[in-house]
N, C-alpha and C positions, 0 to 999 in steps of 0.2 A: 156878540162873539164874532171877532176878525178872523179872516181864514190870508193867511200870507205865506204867498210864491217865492221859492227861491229866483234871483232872479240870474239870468242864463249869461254865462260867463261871455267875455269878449274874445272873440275869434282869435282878434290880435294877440289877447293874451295867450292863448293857447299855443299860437304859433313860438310865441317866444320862449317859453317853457320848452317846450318841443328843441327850441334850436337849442336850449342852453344846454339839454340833457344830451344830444348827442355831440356838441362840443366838446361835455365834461367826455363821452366817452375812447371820442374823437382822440382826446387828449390823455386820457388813459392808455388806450391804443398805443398813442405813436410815443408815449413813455416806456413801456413792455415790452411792443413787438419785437426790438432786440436781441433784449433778455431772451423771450420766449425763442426766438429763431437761433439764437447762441443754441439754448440749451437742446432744443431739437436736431440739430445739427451735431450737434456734441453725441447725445444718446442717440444717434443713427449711426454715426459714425462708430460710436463704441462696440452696438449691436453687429454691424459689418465687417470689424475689424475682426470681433470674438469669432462668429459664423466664420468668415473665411481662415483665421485657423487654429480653430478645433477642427477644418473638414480639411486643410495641409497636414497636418499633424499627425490624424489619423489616417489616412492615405499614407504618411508617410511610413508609420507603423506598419499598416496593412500588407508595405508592398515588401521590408524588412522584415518582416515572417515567413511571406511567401520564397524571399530568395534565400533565406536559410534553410527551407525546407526544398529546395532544389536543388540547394548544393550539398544535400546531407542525401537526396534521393542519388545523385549522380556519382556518390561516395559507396551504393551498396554493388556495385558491379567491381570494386577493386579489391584489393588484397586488405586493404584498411578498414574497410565495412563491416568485417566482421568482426573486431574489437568495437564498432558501434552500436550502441543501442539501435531497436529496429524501427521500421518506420511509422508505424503507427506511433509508438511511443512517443518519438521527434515531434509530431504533427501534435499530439494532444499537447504535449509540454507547450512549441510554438504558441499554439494556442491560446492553451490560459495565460500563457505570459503577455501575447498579445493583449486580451480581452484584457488584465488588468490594469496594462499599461492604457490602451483608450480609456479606459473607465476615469484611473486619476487625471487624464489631461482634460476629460471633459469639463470632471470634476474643478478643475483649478482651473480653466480660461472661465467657464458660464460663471462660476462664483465668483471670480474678478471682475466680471463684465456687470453682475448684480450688483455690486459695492459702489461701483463705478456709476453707474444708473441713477441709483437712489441717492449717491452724491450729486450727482449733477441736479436731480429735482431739488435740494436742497438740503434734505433729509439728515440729518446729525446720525452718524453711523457709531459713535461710542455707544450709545444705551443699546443698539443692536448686539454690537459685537460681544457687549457683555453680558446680553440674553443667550448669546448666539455660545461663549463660554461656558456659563450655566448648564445650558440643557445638553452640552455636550458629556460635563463630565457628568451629568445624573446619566446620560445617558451611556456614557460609559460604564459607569459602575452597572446599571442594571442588566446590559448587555456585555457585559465583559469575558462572557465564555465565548459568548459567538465571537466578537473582536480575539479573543485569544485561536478561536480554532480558526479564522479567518487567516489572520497572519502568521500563525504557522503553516498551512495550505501555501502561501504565497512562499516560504522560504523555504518547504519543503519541495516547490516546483521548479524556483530558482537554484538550487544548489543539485537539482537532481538526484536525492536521494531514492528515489524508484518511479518505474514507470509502469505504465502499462504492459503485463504479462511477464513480470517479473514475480518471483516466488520469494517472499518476505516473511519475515518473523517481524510482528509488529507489538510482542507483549501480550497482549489482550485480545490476538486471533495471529493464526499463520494461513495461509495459502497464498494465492495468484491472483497479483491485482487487474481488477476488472474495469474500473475508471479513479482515475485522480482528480478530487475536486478539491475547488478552495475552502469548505467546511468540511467537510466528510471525503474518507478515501475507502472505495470498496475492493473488498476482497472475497472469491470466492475460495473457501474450504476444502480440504480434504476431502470429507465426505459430500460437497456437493451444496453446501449452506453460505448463504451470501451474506456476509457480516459488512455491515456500517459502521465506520470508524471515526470519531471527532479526531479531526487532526492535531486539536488543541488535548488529548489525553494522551499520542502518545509520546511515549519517553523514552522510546531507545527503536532502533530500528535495523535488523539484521537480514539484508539482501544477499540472496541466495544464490542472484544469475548475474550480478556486476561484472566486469572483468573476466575471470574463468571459474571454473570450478575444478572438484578434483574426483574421480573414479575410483573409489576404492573397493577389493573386495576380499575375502581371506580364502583359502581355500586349506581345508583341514584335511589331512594326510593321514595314513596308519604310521603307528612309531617305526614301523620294521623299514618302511620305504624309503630309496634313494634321493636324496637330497636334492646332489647337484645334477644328477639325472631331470629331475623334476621342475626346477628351474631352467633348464636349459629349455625344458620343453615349452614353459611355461611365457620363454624370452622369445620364444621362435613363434608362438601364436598371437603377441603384441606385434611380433616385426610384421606377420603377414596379414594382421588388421592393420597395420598404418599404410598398407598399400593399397588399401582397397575404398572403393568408393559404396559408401559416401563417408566409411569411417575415417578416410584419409584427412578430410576437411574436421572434422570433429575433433579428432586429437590433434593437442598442439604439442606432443610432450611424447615420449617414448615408455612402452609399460613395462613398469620397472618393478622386480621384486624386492622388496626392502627387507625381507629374511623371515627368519622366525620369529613370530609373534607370540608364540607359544609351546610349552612342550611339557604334554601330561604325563598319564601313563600307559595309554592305551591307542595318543594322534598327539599330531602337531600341526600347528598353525603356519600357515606363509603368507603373509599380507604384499600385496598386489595394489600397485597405485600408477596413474598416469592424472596427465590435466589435461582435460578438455576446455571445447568453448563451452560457454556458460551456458548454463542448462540442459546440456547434454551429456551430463556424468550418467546419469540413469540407463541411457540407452547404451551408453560404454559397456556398463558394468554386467547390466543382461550377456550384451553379444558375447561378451569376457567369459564370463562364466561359461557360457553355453561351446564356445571352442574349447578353452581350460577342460571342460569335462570330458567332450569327446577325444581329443589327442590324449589325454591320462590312462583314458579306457583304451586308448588303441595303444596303448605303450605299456599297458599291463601295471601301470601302478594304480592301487586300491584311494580312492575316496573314502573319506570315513562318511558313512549312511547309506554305502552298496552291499551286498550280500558277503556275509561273512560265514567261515566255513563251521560246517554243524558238531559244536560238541563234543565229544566221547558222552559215551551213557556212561551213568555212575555205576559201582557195582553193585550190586542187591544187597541191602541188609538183613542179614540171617535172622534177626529178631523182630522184624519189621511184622511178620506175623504171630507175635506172641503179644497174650494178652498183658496187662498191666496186673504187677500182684495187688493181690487183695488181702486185707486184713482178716478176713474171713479163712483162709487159707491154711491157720494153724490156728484151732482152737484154741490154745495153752497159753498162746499169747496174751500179753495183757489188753492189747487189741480185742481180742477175739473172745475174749472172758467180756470185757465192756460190753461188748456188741450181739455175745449169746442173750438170747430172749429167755424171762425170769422164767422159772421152776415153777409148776404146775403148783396149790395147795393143797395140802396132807387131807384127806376125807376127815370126817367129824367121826366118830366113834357114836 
């Protein structure tokens, strides 16, 4: 049995191998590096271009919010400010409108600068984009309430139909809204309860405090009272509300009686109206009434629900103490035969 040594390679050889392997890579190298520094160059550049503006863009946004809401703050000290909504409102609107405007520009430069990227590595973007298709529309349909209340939010902030601390009828709850968002708009209640609203449910929208409103209130009269007495008086405590502060700024409009509203048997109605700024018919209408009653009471004409004069008493009815007849009352009757109890029977013999 031979026992046999591998036998140990030639140095030379090894060197040579050696040089050919980094030749080939040598040579690989200086065929790529190019390539490779093209495209590096390419995706730095792309990334630099995206970064510097998304961050122009959004600055630019930033700083067009803020001078609209300077030039809306600088508008509440004039005669014109108070046909504007207030300022909180301005600034939440500004706001989201901002927020959503950065959101899509992000949106659209990073996702162009990504296309652009994975082009440059070499990457075939059709099979993407038609993945990228796909999962949009399943994903749409799966989420298609949010995308609906989503973009209603955005077009109800855009077009301004309410803001913050305005008093809405929304369908599906009414009170004073308490923030506007891009899914959901809250409103606090009547009584106090704060309802969540998908933007995307509602369907009609009745603003309460836009532009002005109106003060109305009726003031019910006895039939007997003077008319135009009562109007005059009635025109004389609108005049000397519009002179006074702070009701002067409150009413834009003179309080006017528009006549009788009604006419019973016993009162009549006189409806009473002015326009105020918006959201302050309430506090019109209080003050209104509360003068309306005292100059009526000082002028001697009757309110109907003040004390009304007492009655005569009826005269006494003569029979009032007599009993109710009775059929008992004449035996003979056939009543009274009916209702006599039977005859004793005859003794037995």
């Amino acid at each position: 049995m031979f026992l046999s040594a591998s036998e140990p390679k030639d140095p030379a050889r090894k060197l040579d191998e050696a040089a050919e392997k980094a030749s080939g890579a040598a040579d690989w190298f200086g065929e790529n590096w190019e390539t490779w520094l093209n495209s590096g160059l390419k995706i730095l550049l792309i990334l630099v271009i995206a970064a510097v503006l998304r961050t122009v863009v959004r600055r630019l946004l930033t700083r067009l919010i803020q001078r609209m809401n300077r030039t809306a703050e600088a508008m509440d000290d004039t005669a014109l400010g108070g046909l504007l909504v207030n300022n909180e409102r301005r600034r939440q609107r500004s706001e989201a409108i901002g927020s959503v405007l950065r959101s899509v520009t992000t949106f659209l430069i990073m996702g162009t600068a990504a296309l652009m990227v994975l082009d440059a590595f070499g990457i075939s973007l059709a099979p993407l984009l038609a993945s990228a298709g796909v999962a949009g529309v399943a994903l749409g349909f799966g989420a298609r309430n949010l995308v609906t209340d989503f973009l209603s939010g955005v077009f109800m902030i855009l077009e301004d139909q309410y803001g913050v601390g305005d008093e809405i009828d929304a369908g599906v709850a009414t009170g004073t809204v308490v923030e506007v968002g891009l899914r959901v708009t809250k409103l606090r209640g009547p009584n106090g309860a704060i309802w969540y609203i998908r933007n995307g449910e509602v369907k009609r929208i009745g603003n309460l405090s836009q532009g002005w409103s109106t003060a109305e209130i009726s003031v019910r009269l006895g039939y007997d009272e003077d008319l135009d007495r009562a109007q005059e008086i009635i025109e004389a405590v609108g005049q000397e509300l519009a002179k006074e502060a702070p009701w002067d700024e409150q009413l834009w409009g003179p309080v006017e009686v528009l006549g009788l509203d009604e006419v019973l048997l016993d009162s009549m109605v006189l409806q009473v109206s002015a326009k105020t700024m918006s959201g302050k018919a309430l506090g019109i209408e209080r003050e209104l009434r509360r003068r309306i009653k005292k100059a009526l009471d000082a002028a001697g004409i009757r309110i109907l629900g003040g004390a009304y004069e007492p009655l005569a008493a009826d005269a006494e009815d003569p029979t009032a103490g007599m009993a109710a007849p009775s059929a008992l009352a004449n035996p003979a009757s056939p009543q009274g035969v009916a209702a006599s109890p039977l005859a004793p029977p005859a003794p037995r013999k």
